[in-house]
Backbone as a chain_set.jsonl record, in Angstrom:
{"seq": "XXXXXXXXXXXXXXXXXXXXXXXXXXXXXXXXXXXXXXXXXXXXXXXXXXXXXXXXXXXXXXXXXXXXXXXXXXXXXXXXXXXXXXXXXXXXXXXXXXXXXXXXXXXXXXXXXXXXXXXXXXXXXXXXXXXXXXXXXXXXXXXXXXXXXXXXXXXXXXXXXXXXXXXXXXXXXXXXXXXXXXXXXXXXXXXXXXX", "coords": {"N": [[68.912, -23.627, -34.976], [67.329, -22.023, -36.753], [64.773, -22.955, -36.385], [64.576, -21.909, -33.798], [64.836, -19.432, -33.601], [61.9, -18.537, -35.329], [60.424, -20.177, -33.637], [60.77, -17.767, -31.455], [59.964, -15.643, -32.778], [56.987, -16.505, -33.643], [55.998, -16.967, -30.555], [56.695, -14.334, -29.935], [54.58, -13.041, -31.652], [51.759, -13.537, -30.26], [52.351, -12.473, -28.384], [51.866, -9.897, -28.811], [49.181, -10.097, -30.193], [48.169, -11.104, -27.92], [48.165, -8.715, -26.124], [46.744, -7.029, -27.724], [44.399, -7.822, -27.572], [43.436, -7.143, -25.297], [43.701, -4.824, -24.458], [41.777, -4.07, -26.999], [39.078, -4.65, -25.316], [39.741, -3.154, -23.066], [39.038, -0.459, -24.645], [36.189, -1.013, -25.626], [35.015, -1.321, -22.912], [35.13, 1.1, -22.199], [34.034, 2.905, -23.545], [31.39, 1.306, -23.314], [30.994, 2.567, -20.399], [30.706, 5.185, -21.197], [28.32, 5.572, -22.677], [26.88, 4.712, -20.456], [26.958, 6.928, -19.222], [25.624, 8.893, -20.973], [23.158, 8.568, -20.742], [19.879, 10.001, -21.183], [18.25, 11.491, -19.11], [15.092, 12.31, -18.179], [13.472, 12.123, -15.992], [14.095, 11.678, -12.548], [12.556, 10.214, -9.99], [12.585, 10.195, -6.606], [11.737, 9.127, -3.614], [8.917, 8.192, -3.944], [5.472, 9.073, -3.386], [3.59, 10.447, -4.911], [1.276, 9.524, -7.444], [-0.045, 10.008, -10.625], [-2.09, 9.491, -14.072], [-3.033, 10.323, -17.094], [-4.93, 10.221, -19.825], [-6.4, 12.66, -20.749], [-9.505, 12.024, -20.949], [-9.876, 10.148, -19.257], [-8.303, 9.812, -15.439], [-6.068, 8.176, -13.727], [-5.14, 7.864, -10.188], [-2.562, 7.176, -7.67], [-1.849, 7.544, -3.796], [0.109, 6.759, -1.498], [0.294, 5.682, 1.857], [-0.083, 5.22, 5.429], [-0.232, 2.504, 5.302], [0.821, 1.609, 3.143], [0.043, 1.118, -1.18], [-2.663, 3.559, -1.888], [-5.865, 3.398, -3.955], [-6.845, 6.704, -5.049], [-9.685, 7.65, -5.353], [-11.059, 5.616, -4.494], [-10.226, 4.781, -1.312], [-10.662, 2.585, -0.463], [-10.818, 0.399, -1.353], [-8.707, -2.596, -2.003], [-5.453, -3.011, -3.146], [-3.0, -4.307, -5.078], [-0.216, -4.311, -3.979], [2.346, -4.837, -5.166], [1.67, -4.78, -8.159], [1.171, -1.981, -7.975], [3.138, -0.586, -7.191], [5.12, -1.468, -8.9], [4.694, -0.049, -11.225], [4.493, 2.257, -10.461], [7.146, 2.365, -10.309], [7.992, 2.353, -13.137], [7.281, 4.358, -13.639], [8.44, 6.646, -12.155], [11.256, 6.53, -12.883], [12.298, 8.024, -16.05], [13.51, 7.473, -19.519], [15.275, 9.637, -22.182], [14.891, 9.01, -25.712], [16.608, 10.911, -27.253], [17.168, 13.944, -27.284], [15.502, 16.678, -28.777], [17.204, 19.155, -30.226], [17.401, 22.601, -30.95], [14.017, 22.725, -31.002], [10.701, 22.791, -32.301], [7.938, 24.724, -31.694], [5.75, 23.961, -29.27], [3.084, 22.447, -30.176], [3.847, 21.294, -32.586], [4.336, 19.09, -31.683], [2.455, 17.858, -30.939], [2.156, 17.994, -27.834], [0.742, 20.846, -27.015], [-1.391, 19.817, -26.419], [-1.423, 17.293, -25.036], [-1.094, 13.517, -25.384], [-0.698, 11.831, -23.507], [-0.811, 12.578, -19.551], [1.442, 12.454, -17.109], [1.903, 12.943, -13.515], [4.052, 13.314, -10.844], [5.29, 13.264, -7.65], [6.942, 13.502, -4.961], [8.441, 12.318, -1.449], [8.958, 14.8, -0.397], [7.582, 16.426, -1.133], [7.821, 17.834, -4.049], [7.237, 17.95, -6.972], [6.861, 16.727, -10.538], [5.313, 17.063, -14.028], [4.641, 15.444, -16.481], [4.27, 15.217, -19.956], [2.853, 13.605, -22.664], [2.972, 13.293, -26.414], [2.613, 13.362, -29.484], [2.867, 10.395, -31.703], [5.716, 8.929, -32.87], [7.224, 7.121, -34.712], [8.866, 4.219, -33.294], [8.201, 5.683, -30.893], [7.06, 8.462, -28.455], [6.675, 12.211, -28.376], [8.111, 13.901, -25.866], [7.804, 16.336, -22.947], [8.399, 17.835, -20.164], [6.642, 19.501, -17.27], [7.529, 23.273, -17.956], [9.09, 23.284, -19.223], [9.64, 23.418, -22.25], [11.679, 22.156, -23.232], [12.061, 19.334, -25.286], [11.72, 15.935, -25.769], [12.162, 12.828, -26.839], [10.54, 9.544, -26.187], [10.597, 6.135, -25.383], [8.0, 4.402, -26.769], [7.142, 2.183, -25.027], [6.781, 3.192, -23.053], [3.643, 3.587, -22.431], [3.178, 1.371, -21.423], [3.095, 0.697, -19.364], [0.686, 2.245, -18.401], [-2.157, 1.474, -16.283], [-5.58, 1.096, -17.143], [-7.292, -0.361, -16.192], [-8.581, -0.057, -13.064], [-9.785, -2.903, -11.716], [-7.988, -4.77, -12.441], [-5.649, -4.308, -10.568], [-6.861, -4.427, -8.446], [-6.891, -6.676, -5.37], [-7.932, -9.897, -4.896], [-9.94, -12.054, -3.343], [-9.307, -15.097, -2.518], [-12.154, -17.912, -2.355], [-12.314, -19.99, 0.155], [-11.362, -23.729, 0.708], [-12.886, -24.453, 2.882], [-14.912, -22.962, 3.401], [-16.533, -23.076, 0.729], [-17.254, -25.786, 1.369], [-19.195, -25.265, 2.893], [-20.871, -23.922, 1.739], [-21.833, -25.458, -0.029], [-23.179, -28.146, 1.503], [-25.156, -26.512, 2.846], [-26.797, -25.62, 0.239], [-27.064, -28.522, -0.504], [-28.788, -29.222, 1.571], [-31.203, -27.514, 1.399], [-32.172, -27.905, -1.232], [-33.517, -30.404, -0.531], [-34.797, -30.223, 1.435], [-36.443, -28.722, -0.264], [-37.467, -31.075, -1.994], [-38.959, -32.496, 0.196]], "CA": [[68.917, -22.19, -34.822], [66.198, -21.86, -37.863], [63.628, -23.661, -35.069], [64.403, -21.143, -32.436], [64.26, -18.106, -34.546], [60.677, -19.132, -35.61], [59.285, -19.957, -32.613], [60.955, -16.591, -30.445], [58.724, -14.872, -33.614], [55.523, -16.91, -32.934], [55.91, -15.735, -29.121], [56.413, -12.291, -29.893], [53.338, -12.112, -32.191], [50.978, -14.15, -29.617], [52.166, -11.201, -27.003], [51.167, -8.85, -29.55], [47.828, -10.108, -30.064], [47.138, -10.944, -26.15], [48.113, -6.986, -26.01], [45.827, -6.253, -28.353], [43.171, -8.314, -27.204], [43.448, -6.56, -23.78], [43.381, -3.316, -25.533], [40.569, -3.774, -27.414], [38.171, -4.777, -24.107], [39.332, -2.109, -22.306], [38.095, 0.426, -25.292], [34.878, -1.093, -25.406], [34.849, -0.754, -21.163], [35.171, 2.592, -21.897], [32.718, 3.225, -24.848], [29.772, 0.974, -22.519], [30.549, 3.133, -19.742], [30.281, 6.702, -21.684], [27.271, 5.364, -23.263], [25.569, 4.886, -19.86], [26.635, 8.442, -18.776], [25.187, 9.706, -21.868], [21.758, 8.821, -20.75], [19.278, 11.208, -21.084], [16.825, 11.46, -17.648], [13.547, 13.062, -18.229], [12.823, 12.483, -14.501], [14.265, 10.614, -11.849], [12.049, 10.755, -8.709], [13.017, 9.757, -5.587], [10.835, 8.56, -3.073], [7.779, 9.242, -4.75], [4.424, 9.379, -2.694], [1.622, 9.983, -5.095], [1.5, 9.425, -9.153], [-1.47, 9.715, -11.384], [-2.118, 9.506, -15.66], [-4.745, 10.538, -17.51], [-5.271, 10.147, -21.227], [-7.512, 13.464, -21.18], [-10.805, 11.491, -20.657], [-9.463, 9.146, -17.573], [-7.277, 9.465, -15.161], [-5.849, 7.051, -12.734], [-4.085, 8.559, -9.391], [-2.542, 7.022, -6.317], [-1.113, 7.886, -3.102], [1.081, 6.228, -0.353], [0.054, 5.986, 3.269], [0.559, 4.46, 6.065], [-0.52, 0.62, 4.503], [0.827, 1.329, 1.315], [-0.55, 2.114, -1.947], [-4.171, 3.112, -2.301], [-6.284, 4.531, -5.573], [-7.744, 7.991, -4.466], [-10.843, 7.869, -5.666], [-11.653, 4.889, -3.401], [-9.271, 4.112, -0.47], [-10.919, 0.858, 1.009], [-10.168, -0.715, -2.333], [-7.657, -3.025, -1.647], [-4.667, -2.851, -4.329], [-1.805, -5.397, -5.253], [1.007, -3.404, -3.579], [3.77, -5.124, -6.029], [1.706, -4.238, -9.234], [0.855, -0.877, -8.056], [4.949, -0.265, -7.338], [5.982, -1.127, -10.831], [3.649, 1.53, -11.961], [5.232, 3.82, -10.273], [8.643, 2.557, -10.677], [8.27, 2.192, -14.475], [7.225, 6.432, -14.14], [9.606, 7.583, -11.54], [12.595, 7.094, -13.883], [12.176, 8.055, -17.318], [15.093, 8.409, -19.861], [14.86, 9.576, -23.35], [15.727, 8.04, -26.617], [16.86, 11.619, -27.645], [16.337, 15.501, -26.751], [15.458, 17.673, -29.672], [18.158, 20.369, -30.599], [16.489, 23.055, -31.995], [12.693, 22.243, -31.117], [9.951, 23.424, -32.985], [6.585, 25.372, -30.965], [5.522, 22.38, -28.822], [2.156, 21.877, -30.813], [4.11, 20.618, -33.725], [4.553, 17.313, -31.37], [1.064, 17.32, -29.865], [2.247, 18.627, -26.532], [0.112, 21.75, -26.911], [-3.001, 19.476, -26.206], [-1.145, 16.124, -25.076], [-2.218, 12.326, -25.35], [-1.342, 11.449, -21.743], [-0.429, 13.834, -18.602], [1.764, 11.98, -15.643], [1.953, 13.69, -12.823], [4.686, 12.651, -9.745], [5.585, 14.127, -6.399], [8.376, 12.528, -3.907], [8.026, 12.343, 0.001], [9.623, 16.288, 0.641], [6.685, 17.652, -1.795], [8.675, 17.737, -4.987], [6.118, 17.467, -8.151], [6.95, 17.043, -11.542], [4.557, 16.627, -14.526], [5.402, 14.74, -17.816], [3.136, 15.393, -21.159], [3.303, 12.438, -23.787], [2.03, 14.147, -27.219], [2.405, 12.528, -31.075], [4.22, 9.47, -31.972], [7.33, 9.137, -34.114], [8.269, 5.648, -34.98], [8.204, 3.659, -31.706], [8.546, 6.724, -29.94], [6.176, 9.26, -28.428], [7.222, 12.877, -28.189], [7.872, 14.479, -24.58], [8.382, 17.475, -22.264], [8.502, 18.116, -18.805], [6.575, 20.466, -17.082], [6.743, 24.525, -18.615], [10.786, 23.442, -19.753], [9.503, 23.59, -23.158], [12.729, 20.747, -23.835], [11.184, 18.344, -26.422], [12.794, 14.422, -26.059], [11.546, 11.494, -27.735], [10.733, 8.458, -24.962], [10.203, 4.729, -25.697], [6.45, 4.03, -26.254], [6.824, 1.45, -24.122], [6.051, 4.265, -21.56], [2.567, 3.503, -22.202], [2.877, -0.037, -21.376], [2.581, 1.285, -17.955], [-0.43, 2.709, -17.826], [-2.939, -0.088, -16.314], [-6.464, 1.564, -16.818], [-8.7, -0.852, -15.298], [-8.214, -0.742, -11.967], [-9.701, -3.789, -10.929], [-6.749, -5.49, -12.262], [-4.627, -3.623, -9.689], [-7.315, -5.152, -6.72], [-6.343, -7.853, -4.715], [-9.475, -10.26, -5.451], [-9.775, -12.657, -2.367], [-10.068, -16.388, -3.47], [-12.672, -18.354, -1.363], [-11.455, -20.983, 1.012], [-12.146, -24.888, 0.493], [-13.895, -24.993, 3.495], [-16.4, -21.951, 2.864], [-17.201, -24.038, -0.689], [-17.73, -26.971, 1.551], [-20.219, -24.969, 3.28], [-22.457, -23.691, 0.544], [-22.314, -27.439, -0.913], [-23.5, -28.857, 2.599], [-26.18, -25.206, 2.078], [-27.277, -26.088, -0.903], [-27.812, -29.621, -0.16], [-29.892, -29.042, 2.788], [-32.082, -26.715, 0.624], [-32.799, -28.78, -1.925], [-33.941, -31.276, 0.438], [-36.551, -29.323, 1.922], [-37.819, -28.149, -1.3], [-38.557, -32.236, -2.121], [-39.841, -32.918, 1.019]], "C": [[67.72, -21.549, -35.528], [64.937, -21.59, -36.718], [63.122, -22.292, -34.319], [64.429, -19.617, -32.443], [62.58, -18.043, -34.8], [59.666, -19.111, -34.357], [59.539, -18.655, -31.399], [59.314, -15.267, -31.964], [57.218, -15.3, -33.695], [55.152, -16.353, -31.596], [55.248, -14.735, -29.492], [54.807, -11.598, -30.527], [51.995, -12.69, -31.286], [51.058, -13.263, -28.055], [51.491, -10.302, -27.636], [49.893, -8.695, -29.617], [46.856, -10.136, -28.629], [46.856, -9.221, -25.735], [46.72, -6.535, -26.436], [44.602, -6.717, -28.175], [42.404, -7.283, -25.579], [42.816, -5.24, -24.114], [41.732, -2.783, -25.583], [39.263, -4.052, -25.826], [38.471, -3.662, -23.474], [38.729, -0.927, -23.228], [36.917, 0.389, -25.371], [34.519, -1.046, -24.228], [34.115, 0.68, -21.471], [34.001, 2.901, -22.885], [31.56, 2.271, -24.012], [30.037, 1.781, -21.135], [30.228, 4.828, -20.183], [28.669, 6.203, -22.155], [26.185, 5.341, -22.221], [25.988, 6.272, -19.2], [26.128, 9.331, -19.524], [23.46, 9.541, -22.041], [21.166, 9.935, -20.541], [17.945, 11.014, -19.87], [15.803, 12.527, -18.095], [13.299, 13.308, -17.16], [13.536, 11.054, -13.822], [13.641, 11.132, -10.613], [12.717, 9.866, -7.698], [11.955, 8.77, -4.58], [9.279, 9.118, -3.436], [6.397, 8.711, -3.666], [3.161, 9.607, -3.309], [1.844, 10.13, -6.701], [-0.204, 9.165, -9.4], [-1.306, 10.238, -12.723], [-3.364, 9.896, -15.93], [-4.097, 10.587, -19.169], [-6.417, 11.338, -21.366], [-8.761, 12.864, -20.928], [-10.768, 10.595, -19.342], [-8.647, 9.39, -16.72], [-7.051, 8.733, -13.694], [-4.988, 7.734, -11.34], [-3.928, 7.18, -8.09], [-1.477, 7.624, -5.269], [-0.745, 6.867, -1.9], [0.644, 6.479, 0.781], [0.508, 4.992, 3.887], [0.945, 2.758, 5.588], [-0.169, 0.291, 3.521], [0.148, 2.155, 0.235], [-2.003, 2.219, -1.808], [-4.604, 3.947, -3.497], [-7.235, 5.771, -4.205], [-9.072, 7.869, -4.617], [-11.461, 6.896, -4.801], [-10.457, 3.962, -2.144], [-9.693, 2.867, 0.467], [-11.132, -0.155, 0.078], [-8.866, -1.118, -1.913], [-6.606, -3.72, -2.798], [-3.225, -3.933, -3.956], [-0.504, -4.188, -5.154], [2.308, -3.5, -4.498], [3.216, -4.394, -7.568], [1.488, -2.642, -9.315], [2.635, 0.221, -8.327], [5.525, -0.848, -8.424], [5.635, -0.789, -11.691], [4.742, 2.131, -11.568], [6.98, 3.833, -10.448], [8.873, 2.889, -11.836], [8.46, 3.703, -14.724], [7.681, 7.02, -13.61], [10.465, 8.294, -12.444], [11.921, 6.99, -15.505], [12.984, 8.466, -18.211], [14.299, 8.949, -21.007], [15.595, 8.976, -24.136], [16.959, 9.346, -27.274], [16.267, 12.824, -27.301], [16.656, 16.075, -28.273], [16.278, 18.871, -29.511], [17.201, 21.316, -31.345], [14.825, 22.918, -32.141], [11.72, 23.195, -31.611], [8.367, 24.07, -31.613], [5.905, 23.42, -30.722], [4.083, 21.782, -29.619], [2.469, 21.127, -31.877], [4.379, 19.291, -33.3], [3.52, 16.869, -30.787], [1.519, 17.564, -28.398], [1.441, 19.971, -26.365], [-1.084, 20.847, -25.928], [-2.002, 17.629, -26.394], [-1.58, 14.589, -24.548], [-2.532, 12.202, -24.161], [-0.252, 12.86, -21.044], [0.524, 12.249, -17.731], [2.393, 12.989, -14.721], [2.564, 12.869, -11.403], [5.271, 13.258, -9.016], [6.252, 13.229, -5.173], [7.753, 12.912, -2.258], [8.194, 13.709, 0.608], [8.297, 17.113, -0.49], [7.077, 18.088, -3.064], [7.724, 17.132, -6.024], [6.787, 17.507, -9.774], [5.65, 16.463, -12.819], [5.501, 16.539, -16.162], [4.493, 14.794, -18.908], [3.792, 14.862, -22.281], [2.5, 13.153, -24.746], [2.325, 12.635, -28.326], [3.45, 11.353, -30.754], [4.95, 9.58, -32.776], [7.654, 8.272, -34.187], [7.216, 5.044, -34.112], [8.832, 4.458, -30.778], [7.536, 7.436, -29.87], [7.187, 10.727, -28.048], [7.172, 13.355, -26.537], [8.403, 15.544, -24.068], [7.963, 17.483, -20.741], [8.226, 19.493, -18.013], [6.831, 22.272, -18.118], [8.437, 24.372, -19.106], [10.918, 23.771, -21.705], [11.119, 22.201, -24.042], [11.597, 19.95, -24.6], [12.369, 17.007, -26.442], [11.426, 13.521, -26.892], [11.647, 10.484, -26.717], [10.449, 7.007, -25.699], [8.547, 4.912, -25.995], [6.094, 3.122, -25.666], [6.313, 1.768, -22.738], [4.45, 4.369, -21.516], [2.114, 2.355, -21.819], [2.127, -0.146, -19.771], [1.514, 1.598, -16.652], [-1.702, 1.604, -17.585], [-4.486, 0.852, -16.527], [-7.675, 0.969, -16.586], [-8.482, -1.288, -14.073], [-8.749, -1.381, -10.988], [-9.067, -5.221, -11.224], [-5.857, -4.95, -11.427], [-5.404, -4.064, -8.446], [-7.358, -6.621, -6.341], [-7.941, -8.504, -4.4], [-9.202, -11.546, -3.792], [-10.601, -14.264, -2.57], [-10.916, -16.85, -2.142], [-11.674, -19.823, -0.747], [-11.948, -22.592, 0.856], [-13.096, -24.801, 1.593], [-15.335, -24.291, 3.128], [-17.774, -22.688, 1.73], [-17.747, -25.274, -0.321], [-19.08, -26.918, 1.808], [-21.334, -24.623, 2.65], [-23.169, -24.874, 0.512], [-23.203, -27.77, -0.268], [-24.897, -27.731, 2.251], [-27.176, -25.945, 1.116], [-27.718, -27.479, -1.0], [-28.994, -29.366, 0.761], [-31.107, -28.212, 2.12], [-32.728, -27.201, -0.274], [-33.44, -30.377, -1.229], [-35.029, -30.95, 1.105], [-37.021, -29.226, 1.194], [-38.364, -29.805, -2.047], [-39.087, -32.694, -1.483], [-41.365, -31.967, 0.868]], "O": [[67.131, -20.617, -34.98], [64.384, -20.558, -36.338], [62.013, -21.769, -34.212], [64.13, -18.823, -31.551], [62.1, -17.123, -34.136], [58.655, -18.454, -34.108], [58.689, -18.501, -30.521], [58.309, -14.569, -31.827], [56.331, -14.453, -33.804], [54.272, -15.511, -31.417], [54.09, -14.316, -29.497], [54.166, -10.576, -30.279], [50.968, -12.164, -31.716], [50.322, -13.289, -27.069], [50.484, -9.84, -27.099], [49.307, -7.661, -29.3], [45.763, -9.686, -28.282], [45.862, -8.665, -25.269], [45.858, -5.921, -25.807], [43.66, -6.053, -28.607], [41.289, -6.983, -25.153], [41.662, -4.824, -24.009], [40.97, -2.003, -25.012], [38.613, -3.025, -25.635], [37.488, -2.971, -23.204], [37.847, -0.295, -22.647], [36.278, 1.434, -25.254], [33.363, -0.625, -24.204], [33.031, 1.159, -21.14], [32.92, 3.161, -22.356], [30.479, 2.816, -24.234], [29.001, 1.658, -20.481], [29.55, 5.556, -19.459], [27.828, 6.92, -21.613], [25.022, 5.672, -22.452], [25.071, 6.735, -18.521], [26.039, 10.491, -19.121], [22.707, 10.019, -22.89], [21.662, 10.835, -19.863], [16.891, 10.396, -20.02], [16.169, 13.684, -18.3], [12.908, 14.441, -16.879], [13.568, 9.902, -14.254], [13.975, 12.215, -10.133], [13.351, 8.867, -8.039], [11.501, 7.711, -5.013], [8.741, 10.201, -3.205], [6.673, 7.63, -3.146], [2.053, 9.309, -2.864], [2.678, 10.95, -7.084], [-1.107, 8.56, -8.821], [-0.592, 11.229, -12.878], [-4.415, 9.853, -15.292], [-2.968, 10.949, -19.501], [-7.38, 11.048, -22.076], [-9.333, 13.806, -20.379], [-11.711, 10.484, -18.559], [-7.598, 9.119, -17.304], [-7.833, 8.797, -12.745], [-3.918, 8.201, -11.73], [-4.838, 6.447, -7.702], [-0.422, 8.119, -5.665], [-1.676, 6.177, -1.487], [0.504, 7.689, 0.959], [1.214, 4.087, 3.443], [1.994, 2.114, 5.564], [-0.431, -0.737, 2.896], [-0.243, 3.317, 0.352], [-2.658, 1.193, -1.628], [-3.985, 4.902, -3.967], [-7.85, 5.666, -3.144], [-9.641, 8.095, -3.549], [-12.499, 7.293, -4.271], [-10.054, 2.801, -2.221], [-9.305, 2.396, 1.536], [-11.507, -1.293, 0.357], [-8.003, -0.328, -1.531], [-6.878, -4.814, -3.292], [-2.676, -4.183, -2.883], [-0.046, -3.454, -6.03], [3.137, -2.599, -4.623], [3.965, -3.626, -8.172], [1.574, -2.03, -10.38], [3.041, 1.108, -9.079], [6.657, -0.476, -8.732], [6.004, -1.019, -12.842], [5.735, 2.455, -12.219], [7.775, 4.756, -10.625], [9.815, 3.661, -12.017], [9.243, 4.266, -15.489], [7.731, 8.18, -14.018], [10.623, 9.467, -12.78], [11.232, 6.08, -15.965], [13.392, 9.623, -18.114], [13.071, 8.883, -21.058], [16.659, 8.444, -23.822], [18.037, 8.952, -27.717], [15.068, 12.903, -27.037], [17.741, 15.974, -28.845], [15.983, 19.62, -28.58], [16.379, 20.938, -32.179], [14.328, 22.99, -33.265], [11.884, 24.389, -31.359], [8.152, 23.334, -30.65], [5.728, 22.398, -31.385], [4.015, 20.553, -29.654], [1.645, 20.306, -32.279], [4.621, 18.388, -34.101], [3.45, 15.788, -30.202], [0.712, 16.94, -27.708], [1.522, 20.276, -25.175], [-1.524, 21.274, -24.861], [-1.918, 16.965, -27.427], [-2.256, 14.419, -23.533], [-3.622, 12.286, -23.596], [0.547, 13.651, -21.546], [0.086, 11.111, -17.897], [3.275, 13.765, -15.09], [1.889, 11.994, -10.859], [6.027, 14.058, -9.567], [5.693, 12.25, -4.678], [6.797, 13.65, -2.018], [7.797, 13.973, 1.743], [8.216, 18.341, -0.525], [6.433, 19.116, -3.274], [7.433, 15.937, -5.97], [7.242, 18.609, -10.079], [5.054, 15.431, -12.51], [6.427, 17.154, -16.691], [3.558, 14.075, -18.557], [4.822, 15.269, -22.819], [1.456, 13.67, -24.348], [2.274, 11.428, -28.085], [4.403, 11.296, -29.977], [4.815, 10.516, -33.565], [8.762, 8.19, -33.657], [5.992, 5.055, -33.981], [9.75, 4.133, -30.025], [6.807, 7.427, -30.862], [8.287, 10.548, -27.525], [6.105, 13.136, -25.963], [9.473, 15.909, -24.555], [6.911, 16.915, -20.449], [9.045, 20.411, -17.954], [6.105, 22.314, -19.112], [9.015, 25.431, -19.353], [11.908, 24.193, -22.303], [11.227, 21.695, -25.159], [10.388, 20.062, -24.397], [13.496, 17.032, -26.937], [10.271, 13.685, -27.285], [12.768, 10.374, -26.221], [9.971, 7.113, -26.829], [7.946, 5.692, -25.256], [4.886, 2.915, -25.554], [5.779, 1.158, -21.812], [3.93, 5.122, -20.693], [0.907, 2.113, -21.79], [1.163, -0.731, -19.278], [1.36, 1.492, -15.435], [-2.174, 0.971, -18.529], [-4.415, 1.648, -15.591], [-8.795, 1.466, -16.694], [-8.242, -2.459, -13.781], [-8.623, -1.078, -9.801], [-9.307, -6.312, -10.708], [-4.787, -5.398, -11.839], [-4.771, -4.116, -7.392], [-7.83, -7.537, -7.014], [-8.872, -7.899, -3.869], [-8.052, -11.66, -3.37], [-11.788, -14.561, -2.702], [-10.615, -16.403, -1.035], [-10.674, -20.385, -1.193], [-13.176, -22.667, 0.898], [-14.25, -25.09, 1.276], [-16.403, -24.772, 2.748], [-18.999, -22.803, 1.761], [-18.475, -25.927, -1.069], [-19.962, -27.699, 1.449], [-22.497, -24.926, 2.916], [-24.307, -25.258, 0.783], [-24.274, -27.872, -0.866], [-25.679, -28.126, 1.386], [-28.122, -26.688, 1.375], [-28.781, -27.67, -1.591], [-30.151, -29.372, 0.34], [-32.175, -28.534, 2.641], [-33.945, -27.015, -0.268], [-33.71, -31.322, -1.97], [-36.089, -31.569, 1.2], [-38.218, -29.498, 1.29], [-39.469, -29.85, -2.588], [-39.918, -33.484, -1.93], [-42.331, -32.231, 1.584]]}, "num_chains": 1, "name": "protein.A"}
């Protein structure tokens, strides 16, 4: 009888804990899904159509056409369509780490006169511009357009920015045979010049 006393009280506390095991997972469910509705969006674009950065002394733009992406400044450069689209994906969406309560006159974050500009506009004509000013940690400060809001973004948002873009052009390797042809070239040439 001792036995079976004993083990009905082992049970009971091995329901208790499965309970509470259950429990606890669904609270943390719930606390990782508030946490991603508590992101903060800076900008989510949609189908975006033409993006360009500038650091004040450079800036980089492209736009979307029929073939894809091309850089503005010279459209018969021919651009790596995958690295050019995770440019622009990386600057479509942008969250923050935090929005300033209370923000101070935007010069106190370097947004008066800020490091970089991005500038992005969707397929219906829809523009927004983004101004990266001082850093803070590993954070740069930000605002959006004339909203005067002040967030704090990753500085990984500068990882982004590629500014030599003839790493973004599709370089065109030569072909074995072509190389055969020089060779064969180049033999024949030096052959004449010892005769």
């Amino acid at each position: 009888m001792g036995k079976h006393k004993t083990l009905i009280g082992l049970l009971a506390v091995l329901v208790v804990l499965i309970g509470l095991y259950f429990m606890m997972g669904a609270i943390s469910d719930k606390e990782a899904e508030s946490q991603i509705e508590e992101d903060i969006v800076v900008i989510n674009m949609g189908d975006v159509s033409f993006l360009e950065y500038s650091d004040g002394s450079a800036a980089i733009g492209f736009e979307k056409g029929e073939n894809g992406w091309y850089w503005i400044d010279d459209e018969t450069m021919v651009l790596d369509q995958d690295l050019v689209q995770g440019i622009v994906d990386d600057l479509a969406y942008i969250s923050a780490v935090r929005e300033l309560e209370g923000a101070d006159e935007l010069e106190a974050y370097g947004l008066d006169d800020p490091r970089y500009r991005v500038t992005i506009a969707d397929d219906e004509g829809n523009e927004v511009n983004v101004y990266i000013g001082d850093a803070t940690g590993d954070n740069y400060y930000a605002t959006v357009d004339e909203t005067g809001v002040v967030y704090t973004v990753s500085s990984t948002i500068a990882d982004s920015f590629e500014w030599d873009i003839t790493a973004l052009e599709v370089v065109e390797e030569e072909t074995e045979e072509s190389t055969d042809e020089e060779t064969t070239e180049d033999a024949a040439d030096s052959t004449e010049e010892t005769e």
